[in-house]
N, CA, C and O of each residue as an XYZ file, in Angstrom:
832
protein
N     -60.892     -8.775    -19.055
C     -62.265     -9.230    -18.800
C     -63.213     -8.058    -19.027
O     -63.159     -7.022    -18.365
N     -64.084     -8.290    -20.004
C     -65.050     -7.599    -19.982
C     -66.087     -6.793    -19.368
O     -66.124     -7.411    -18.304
N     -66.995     -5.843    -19.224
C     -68.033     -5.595    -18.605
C     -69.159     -6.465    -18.947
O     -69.065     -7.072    -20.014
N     -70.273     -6.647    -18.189
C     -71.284     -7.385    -18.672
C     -71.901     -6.158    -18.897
O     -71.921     -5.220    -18.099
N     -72.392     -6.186    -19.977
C     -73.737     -5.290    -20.499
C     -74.374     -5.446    -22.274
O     -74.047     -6.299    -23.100
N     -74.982     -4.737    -22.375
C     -76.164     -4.951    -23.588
C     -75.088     -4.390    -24.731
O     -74.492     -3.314    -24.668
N     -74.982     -5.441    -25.851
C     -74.183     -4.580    -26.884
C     -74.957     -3.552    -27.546
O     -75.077     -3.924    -28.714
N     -75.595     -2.343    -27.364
C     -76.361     -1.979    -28.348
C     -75.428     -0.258    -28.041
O     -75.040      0.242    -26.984
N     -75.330      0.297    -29.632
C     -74.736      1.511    -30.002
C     -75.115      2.790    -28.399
O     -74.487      3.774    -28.008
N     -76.196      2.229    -27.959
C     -75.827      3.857    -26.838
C     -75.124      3.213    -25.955
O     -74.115      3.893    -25.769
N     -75.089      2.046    -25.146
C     -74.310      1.685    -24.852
C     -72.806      1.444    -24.935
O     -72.141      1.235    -23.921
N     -72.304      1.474    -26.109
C     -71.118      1.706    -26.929
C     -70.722      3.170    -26.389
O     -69.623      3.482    -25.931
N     -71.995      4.110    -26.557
C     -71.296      5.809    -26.547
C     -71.331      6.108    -25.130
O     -70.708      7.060    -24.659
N     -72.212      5.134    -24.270
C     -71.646      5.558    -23.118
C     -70.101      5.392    -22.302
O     -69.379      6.111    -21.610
N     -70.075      3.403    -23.061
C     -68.770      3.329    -22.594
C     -67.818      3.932    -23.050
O     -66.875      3.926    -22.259
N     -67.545      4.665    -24.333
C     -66.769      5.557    -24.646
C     -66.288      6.743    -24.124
O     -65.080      6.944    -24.253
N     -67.015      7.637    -23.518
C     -67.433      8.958    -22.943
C     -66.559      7.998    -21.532
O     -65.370      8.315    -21.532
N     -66.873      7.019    -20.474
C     -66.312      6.566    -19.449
C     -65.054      6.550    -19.962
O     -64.298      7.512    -19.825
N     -64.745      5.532    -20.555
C     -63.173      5.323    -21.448
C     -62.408      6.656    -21.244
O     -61.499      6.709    -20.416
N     -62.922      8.226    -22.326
C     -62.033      9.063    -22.100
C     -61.820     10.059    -20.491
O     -60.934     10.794    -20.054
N     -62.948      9.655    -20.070
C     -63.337     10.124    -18.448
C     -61.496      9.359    -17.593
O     -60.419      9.805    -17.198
N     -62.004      8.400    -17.691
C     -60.816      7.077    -16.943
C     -59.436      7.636    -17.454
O     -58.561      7.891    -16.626
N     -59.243      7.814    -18.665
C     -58.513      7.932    -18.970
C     -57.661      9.555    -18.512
O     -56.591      9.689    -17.919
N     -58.407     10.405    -18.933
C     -58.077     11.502    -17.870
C     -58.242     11.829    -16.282
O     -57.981     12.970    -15.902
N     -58.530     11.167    -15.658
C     -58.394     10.694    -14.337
C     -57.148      9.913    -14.102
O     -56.412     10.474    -13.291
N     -56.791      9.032    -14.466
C     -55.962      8.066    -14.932
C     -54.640      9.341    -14.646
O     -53.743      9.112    -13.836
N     -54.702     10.575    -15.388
C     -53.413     10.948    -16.254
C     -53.159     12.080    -14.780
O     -52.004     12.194    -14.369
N     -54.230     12.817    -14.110
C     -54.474     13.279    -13.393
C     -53.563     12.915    -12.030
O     -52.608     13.398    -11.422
N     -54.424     11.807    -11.939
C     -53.795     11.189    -10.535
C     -52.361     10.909    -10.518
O     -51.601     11.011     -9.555
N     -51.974     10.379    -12.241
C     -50.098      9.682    -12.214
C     -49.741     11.063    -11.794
O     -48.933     11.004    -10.868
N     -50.120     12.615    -12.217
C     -49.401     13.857    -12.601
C     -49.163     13.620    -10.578
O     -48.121     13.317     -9.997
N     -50.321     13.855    -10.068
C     -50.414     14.163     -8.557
C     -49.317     13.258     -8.158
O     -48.150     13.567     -7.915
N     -49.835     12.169     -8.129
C     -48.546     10.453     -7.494
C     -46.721     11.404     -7.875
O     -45.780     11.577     -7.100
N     -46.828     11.694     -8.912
C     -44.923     12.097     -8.839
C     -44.990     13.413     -8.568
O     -43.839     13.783     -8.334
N     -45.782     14.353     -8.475
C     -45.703     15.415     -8.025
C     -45.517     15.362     -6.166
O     -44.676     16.049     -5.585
N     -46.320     14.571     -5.571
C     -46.091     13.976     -4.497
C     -45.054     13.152     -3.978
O     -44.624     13.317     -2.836
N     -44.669     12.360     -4.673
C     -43.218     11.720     -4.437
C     -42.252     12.562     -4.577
O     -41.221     12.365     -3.936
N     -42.362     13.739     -5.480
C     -40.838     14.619     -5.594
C     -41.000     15.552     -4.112
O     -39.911     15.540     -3.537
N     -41.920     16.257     -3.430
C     -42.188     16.683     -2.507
C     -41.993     15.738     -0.894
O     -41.437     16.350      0.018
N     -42.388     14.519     -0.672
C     -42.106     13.810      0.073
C     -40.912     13.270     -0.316
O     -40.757     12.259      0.369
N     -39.854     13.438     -1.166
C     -38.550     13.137     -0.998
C     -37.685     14.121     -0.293
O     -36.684     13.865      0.377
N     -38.285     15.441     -0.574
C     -37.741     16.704     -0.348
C     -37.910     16.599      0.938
O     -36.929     16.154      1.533
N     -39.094     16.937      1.757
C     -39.454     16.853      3.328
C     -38.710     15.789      3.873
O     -38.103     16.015      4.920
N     -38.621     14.302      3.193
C     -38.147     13.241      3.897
C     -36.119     13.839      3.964
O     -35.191     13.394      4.639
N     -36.144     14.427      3.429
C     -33.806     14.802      3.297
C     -34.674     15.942      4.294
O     -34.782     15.508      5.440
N     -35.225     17.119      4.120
C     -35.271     18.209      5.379
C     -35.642     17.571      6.341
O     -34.899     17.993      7.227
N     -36.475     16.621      6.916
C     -36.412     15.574      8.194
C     -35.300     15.097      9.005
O     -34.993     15.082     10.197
N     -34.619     14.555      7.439
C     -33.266     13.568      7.828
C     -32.236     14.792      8.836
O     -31.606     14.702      9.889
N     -32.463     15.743      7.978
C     -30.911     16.521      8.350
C     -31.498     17.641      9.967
O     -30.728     18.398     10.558
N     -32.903     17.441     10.325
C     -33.050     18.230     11.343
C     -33.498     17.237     12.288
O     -33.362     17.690     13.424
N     -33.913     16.227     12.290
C     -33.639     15.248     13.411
C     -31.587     14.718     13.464
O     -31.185     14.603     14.622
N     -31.021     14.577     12.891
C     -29.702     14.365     12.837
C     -29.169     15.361     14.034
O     -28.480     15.026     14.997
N     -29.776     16.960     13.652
C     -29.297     17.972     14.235
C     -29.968     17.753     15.719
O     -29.287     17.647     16.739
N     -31.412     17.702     15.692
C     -31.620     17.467     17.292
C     -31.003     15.889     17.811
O     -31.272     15.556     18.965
N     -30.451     15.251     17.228
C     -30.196     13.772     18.077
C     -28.258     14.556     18.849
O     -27.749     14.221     19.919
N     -27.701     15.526     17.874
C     -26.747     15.381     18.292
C     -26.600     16.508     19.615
O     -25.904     16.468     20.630
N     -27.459     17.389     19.172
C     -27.657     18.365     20.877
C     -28.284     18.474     22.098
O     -28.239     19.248     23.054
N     -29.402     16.605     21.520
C     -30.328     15.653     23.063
C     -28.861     15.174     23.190
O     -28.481     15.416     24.336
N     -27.961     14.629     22.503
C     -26.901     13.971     23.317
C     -25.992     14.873     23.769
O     -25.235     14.273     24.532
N     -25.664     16.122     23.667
C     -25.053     16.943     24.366
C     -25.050     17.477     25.511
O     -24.134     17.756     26.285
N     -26.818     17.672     25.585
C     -27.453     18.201     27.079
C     -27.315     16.936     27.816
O     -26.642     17.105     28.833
N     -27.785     15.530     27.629
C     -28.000     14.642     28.176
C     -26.217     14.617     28.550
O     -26.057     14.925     29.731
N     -25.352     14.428     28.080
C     -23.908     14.406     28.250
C     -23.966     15.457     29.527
O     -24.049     14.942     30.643
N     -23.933     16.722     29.441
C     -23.902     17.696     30.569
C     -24.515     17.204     31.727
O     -24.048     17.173     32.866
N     -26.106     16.646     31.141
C     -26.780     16.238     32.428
C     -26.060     15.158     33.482
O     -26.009     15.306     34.703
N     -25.585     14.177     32.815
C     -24.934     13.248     33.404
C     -23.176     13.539     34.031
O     -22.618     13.102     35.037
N     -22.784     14.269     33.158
C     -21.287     15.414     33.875
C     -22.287     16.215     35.467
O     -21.801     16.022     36.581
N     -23.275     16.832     35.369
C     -23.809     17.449     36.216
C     -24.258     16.471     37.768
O     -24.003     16.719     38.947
N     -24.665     15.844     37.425
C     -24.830     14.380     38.426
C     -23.894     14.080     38.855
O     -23.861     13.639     40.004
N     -23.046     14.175     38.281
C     -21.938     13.048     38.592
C     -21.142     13.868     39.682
O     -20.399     13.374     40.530
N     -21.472     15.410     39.485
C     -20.800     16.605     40.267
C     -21.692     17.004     41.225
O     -21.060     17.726     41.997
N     -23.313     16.872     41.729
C     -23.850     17.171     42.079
C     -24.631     16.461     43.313
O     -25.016     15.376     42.876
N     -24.950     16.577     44.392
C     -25.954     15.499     45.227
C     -27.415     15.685     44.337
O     -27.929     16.693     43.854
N     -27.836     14.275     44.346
C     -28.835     14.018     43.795
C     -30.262     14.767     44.114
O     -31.100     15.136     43.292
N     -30.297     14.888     45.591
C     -31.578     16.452     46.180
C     -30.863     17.652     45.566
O     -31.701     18.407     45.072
N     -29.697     18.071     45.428
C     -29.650     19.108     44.950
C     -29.952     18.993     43.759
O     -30.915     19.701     43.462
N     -29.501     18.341     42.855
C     -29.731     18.282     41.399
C     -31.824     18.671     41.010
O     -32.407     19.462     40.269
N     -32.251     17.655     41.945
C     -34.003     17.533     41.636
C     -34.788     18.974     42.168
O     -35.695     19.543     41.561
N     -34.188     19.387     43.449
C     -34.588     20.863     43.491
C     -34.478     21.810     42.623
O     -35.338     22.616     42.268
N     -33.089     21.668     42.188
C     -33.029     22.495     41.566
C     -33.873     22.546     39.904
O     -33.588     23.481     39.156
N     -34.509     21.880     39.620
C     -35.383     21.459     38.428
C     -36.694     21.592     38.653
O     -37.460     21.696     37.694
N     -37.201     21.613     40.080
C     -38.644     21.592     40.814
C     -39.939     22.694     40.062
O     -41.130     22.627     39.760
N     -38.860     23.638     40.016
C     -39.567     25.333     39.230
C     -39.857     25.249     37.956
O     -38.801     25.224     37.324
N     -40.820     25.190     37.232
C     -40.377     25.674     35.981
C     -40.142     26.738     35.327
O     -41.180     27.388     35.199
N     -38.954     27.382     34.691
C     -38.705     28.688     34.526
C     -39.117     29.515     33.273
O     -38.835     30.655     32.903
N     -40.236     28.075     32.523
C     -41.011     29.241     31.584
C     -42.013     28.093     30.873
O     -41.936     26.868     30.786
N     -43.018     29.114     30.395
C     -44.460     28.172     30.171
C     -44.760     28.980     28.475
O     -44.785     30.125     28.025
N     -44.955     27.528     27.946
C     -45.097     27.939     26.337
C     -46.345     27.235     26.336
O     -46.718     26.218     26.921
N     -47.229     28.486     25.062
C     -48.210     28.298     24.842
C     -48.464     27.832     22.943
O     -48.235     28.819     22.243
N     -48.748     26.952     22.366
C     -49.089     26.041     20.949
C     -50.270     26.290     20.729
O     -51.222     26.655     21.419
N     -50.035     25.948     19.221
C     -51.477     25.996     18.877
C     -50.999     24.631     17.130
O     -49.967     24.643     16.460
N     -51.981     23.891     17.005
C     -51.926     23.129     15.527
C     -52.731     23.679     14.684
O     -53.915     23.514     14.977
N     -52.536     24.260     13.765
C     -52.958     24.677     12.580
C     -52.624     23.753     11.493
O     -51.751     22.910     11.705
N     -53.383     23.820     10.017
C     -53.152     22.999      9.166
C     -52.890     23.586      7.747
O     -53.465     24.588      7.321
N     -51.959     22.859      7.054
C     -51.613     23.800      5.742
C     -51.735     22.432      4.768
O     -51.191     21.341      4.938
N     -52.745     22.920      3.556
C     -52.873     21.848      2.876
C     -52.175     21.915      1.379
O     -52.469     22.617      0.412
N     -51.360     21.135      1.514
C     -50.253     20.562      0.469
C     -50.679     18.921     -0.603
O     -50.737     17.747     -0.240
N     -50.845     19.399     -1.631
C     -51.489     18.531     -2.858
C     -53.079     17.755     -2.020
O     -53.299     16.572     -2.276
N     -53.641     18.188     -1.478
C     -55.081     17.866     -0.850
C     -54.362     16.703      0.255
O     -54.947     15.671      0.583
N     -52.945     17.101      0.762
C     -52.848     16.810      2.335
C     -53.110     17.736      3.132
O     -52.639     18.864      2.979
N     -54.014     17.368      4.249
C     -53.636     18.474      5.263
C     -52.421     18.650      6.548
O     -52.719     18.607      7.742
N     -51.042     18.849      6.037
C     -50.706     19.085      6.901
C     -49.979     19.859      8.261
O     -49.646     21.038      8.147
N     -49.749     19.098      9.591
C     -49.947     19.818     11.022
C     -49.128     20.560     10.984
O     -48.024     20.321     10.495
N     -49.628     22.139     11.722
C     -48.272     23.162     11.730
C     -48.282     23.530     13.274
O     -49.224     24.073     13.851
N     -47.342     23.230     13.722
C     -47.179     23.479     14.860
C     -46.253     24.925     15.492
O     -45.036     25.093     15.576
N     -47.238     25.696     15.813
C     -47.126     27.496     15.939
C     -46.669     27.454     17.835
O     -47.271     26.702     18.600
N     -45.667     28.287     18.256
C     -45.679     28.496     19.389
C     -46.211     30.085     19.866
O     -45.486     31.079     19.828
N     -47.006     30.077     20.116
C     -48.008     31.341     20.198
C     -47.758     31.918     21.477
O     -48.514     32.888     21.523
N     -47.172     31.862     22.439
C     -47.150     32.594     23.904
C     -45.864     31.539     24.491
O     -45.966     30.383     24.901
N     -44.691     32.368     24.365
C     -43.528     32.251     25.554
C     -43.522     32.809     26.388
O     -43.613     33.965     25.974
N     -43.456     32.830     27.795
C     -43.352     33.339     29.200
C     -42.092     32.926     29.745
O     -42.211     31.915     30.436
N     -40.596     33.498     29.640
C     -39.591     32.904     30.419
C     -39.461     33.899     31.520
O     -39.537     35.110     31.312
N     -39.290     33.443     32.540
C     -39.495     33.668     33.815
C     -37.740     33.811     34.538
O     -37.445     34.414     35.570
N     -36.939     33.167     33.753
C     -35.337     32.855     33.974
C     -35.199     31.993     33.246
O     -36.164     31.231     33.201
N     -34.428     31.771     32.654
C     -33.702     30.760     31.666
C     -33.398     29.500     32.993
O     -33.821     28.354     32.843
N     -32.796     29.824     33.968
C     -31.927     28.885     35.159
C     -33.059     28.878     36.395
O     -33.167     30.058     36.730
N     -33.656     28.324     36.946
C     -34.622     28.445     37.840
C     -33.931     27.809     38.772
O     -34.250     26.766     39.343
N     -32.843     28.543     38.940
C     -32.041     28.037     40.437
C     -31.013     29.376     40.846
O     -31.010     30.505     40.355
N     -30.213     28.840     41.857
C     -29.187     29.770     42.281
C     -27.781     28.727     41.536
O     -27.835     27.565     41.132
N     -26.481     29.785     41.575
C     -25.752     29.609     41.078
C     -24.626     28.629     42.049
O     -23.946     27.624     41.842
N     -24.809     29.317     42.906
C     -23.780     28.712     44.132
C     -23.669     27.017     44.381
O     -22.623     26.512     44.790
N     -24.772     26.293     44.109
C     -24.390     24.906     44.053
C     -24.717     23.752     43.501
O     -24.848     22.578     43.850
N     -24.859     24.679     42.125
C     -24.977     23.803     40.602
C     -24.146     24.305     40.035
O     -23.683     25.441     40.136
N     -23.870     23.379     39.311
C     -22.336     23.432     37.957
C     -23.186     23.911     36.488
O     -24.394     23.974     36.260
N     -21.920     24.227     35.575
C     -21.700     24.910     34.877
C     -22.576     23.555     33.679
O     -23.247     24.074     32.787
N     -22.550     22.118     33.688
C     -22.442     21.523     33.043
C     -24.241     21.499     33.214
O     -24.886     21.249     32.196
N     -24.769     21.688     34.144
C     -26.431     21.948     34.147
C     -26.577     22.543     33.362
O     -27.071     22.168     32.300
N     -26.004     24.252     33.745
C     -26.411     25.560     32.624
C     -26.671     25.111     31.755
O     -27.789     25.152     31.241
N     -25.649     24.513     31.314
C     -25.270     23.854     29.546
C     -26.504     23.392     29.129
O     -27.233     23.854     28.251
N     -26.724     22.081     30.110
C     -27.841     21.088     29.335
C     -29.503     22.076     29.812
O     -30.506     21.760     29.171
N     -29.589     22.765     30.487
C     -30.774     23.497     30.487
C     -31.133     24.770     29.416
O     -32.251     25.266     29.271
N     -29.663     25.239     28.574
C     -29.768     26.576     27.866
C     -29.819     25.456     26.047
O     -30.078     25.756     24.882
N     -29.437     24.232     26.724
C     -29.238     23.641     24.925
C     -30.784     23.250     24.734
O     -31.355     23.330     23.647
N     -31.374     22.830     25.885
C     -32.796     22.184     25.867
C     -33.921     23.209     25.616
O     -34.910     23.040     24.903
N     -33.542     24.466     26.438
C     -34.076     25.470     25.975
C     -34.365     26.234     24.280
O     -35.202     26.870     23.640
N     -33.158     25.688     24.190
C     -33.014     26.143     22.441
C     -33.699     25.078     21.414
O     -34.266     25.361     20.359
N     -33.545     24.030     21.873
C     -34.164     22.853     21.197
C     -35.539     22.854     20.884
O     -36.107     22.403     19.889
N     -36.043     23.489     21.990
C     -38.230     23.088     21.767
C     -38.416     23.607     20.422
O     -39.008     22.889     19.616
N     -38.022     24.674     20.089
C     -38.697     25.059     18.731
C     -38.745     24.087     17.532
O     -39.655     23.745     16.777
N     -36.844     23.618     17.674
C     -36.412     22.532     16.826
C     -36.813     21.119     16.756
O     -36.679     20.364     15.792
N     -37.427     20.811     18.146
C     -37.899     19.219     18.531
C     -39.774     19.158     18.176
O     -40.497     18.198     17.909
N     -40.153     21.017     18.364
C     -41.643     20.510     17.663
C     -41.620     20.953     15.988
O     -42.647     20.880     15.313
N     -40.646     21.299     15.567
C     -40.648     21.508     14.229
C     -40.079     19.841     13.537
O     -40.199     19.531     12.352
N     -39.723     19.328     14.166
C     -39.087     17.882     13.948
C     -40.712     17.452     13.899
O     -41.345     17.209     12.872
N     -41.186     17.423     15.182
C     -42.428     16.375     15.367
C     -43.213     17.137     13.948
O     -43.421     16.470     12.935
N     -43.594     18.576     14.041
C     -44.563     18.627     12.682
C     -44.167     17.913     11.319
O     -45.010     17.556     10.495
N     -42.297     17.679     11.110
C     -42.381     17.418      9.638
C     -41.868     15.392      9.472
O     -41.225     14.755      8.638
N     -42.684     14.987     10.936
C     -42.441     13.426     10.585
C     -43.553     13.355     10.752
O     -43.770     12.147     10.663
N     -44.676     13.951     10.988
C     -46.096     13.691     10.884
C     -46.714     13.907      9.582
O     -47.735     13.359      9.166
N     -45.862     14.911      8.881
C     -46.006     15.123      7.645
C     -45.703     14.811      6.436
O     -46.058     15.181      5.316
N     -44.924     14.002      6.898
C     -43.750     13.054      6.211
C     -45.043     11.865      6.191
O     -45.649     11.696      5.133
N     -45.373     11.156      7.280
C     -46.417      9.970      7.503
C     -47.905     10.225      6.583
O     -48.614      9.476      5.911
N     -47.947     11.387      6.867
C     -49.452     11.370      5.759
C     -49.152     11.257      4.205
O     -49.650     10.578      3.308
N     -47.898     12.417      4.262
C     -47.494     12.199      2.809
C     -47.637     10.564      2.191
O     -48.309     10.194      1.228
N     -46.830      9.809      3.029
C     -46.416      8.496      2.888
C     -47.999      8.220      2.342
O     -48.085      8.299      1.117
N     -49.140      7.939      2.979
C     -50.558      7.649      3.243
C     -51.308      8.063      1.665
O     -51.825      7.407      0.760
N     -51.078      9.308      1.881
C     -51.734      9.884      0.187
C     -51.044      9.529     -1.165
O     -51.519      9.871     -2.247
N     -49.750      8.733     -1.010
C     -48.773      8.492     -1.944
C     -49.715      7.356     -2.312
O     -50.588      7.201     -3.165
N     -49.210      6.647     -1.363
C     -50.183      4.812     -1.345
C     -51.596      4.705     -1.770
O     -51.897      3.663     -2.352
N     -52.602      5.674     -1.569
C     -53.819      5.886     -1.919
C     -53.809      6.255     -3.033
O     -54.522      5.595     -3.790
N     -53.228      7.140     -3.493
C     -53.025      8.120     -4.812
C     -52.468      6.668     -5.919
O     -52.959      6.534     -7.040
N     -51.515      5.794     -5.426
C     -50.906      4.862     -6.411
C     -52.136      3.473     -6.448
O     -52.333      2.844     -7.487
N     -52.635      3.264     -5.560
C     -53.642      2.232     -5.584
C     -54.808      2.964     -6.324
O     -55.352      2.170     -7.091
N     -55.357      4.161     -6.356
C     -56.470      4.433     -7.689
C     -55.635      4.638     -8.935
O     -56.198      4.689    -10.028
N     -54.137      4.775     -8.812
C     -53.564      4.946    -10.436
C     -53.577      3.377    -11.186
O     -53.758      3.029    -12.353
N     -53.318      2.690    -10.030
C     -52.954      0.949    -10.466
C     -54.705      0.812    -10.794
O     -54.991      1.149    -11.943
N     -55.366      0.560    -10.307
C     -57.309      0.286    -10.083
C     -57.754      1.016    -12.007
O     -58.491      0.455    -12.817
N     -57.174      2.048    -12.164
C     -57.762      2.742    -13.289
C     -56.839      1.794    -14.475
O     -57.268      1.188    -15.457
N     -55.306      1.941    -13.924
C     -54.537      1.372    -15.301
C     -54.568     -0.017    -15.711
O     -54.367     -0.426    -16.855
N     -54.851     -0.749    -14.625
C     -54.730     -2.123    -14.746
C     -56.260     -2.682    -14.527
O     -56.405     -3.903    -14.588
N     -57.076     -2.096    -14.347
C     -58.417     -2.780    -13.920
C     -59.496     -2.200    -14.880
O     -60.042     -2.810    -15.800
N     -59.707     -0.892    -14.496
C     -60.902     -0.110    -15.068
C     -60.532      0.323    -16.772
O     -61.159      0.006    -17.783
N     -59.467      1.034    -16.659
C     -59.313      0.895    -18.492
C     -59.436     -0.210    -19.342
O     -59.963     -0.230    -20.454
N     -58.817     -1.284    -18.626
C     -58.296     -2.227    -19.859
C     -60.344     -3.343    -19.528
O     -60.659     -4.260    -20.287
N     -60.925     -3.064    -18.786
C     -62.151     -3.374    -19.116
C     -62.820     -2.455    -19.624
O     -63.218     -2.863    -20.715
N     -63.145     -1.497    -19.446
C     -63.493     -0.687    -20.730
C     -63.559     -0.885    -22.006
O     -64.501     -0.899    -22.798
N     -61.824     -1.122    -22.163
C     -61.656     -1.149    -23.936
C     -61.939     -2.582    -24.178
O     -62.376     -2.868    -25.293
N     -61.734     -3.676    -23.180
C     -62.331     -5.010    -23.486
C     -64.022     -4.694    -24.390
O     -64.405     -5.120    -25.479
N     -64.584     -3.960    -23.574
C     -66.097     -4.433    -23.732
C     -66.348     -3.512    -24.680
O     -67.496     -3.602    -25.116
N     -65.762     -2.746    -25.110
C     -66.187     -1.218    -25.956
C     -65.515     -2.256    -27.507
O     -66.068     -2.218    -28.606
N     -64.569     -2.887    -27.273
C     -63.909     -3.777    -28.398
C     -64.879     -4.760    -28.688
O     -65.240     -5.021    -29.836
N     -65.530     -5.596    -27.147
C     -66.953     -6.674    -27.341
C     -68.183     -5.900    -28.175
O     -68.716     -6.496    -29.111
N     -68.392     -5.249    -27.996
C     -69.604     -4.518    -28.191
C     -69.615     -4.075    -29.798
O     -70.374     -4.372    -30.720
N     -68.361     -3.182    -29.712
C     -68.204     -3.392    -31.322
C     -68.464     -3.863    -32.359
O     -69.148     -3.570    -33.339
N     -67.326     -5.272    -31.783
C     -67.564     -6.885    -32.715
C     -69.071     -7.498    -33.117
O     -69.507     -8.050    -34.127
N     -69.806     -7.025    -31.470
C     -71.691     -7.590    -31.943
C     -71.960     -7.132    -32.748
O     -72.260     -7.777    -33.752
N     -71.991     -5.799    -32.719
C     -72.306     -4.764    -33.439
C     -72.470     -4.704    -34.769
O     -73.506     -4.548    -35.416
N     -71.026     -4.884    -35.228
C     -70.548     -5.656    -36.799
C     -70.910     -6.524    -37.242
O     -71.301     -6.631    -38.404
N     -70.865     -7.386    -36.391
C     -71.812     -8.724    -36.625
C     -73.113     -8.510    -36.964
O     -73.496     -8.774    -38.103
N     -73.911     -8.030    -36.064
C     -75.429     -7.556    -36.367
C     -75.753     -7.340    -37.701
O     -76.487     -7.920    -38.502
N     -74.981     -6.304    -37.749
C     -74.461     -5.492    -38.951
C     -74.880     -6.610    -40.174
O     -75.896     -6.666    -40.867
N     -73.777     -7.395    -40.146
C     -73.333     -8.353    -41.119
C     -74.272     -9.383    -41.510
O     -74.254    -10.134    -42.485
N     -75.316     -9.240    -40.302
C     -76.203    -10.765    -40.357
C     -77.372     -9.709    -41.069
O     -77.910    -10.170    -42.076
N     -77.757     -8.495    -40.681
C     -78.786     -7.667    -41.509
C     -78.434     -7.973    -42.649
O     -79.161     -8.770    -43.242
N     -77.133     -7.422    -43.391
C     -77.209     -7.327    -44.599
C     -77.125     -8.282    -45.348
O     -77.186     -8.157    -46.571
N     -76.946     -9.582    -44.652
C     -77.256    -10.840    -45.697
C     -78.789    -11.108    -45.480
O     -79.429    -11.691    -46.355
N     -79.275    -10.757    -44.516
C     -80.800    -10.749    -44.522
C     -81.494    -10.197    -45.659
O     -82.354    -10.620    -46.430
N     -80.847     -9.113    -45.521
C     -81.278     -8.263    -46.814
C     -81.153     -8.290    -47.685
O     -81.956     -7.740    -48.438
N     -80.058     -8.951    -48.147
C     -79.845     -9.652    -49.345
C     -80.447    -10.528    -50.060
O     -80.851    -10.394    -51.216
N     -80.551    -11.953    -48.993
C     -81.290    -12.628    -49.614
C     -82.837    -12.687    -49.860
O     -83.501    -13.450    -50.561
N     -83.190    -11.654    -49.071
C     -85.116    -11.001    -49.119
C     -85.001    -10.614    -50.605
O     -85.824    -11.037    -51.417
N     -83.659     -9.556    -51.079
C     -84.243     -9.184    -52.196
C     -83.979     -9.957    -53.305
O     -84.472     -9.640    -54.388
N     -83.154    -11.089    -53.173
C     -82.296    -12.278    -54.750
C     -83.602    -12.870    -54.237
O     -84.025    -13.222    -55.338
N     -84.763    -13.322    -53.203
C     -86.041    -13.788    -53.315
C     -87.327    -12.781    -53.987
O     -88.374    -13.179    -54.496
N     -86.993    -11.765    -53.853
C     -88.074    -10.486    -54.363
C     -87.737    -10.563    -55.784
O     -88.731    -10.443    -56.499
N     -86.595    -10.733    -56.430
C     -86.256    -10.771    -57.500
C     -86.238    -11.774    -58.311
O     -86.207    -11.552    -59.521
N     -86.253    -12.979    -57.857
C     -86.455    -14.037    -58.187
C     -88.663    -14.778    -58.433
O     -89.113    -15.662    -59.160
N     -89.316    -13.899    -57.491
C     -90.404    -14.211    -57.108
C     -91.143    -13.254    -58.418
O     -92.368    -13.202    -58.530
């Protein structure tokens, strides 16, 4: 389907000049769209394999935790958790990847105070466990959260990025060359109807 507009030659050179505009936009955006998909495939396997890793050492501590209970009176168990034995300080910063911006999550101020914020004498060994694995985890559980948030925008700019590639390839080019092809044809035509005009003015000038 065509554009509606005036067939006349500047019109022609404008839609032309758009045409090669679209068209390098067009080539632009496909380059970005798979440059982006090869990158969000990459993050999406480094995701896969470091949430895998934290699901299997939340179920380890959680395993201890529940060995620990099972060995423990329940006031003792909650006292002994009451303290907290260290206070971390974050910050989100942003790193922008193909005009995403995305979240980096920095731990800027650790304060551990004791790893165990209890006494030893009447908690088990299977606490330690799940308090020194959980301990080790934060870095790994907010480096998880930064790269599925990053993973999600990716997703976002993929979809945006492919809906102006589809809009240019399937919509805006192929009307372009519709009407730049319409415009033409008048054109020629015009053309064609002058010069029999002109023709027959002069087989009458010549005849007269």
């Amino acid at each position: 389907m065509e554009l509606r507009v005036n067939p006349t030659r500047m019109e022609l050179t404008r839609l032309k000049r758009r045409l090669v505009t679209a068209k390098r936009g067009h080539k632009l955006l496909k380059d970005k769209q798979d440059e982006l998909i090869k990158k969000f495939i990459d993050m999406v396997k480094q995701n896969k394999e470091l949430r895998e890793e934290v699901e299997r050492e939340l179920a380890q501590a959680f395993k201890n935790f529940t060995m620990a209970r099972s060995q423990m009176p329940s006031k003792v168990l909650e006292e002994s958790l009451l303290i907290p034995a260290a206070t971390v300080g974050i910050n989100i910063k942003s790193q922008n990847i193909m005009s995403v911006n995305i979240p980096r999550i920095i731990i800027e101020k650790s304060e551990v105070k004791s790893l165990y914020p209890y006494g030893f004498s009447n908690t088990s060994g299977e606490l330690d466990g799940a308090i020194s694995t959980l301990a080790e985890l934060l870095p790994k559980m907010l480096k998880l959260a930064e790269m599925e948030k990053a993973c999600q925008l990716m997703a976002d700019e993929i979809e945006k990025t492919r809906r102006r590639v589809n809009a240019l390839e399937y919509v805006m080019i192929p009307q372009l060359q519709e009407t730049i092809k319409y415009i033409t044809m008048k054109l020629d035509e015009n053309e064609r109807g002058n010069r029999t005009r002109l023709m027959k003015i002069k087989e009458m000038v010549m005849k007269g």
